[in-house]
C-alpha positions, 0 to 999 in steps of 0.5 A: 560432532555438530557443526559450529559457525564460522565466527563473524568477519564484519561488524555488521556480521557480529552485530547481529546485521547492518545497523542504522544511524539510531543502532537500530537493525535496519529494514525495508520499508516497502514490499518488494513485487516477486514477479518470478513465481518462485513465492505464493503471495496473495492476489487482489483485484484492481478496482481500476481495471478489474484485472487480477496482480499480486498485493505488493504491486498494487496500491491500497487505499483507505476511506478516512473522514474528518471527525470535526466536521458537524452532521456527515462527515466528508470522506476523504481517500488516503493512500496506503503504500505500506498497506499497515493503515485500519480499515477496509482497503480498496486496492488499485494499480499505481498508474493514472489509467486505473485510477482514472478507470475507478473514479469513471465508474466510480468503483472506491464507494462500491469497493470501501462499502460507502454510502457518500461521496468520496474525495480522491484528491490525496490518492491523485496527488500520490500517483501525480494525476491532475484531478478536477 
């Protein structure tokens, strides 16, 4: 005979799971880092300090430009903590050391591929660094 399960206790429980004020199910936003080894995730490379940490610990950024600007447009980095906008992602530890280390050595052009210079005051204001 097969085993059936038990019938639900709480509402979250014959609803399907907890449920937000809008009835939807409700859901984590961000990744959560696993730092036990219990689960393979991807690597990526810090363009800061070069050292090597799993993608939910790190925080991607984007190259975006303004389309009304006339001739070359500027390009403006934006950062991506949800890691869901288009686009080549260059991929950096949240902390001012590294976001420092990558503007010194000028690291986001090489790593987003682009051939202009780049604004990085979205992704300073974003990790509370005070940048010129």
């Amino acid at each position: 005979m097969a085993a059936t399960r038990p019938p639900p206790t709480t509402p979250e429980q014959a609803s399907g799971g907890p449920r937000g004020a809008d009835g939807r199910p409700n859901a984590v936003d961000f990744p959560v880092a696993d730092r036990t080894g219990l689960r393979a995730e991807p690597s990526r490379t810090c363009v800061g300090c070069r050292g090597m940490d799993s993608w939910s610990a790190l925080l991607r950024v984007v190259a975006a430009t303004d389309g009304d600007a006339g001739g070359q447009p500027p390009v403006t980095l934006r950062p991506d903590p949800r890691h869901r906008m288009p686009g080549r992602g260059a991929w950096l530890h949240p902390t001012p050391d590294c976001f420092e280390l990558a503007v010194r050595r000028k690291a986001f052009g090489r790593a987003l591929r682009l051939q202009a210079a780049v604004d990085v005051s979205a992704v300073a204001r974003h990790l509370g660094v005070q940048h010129p």
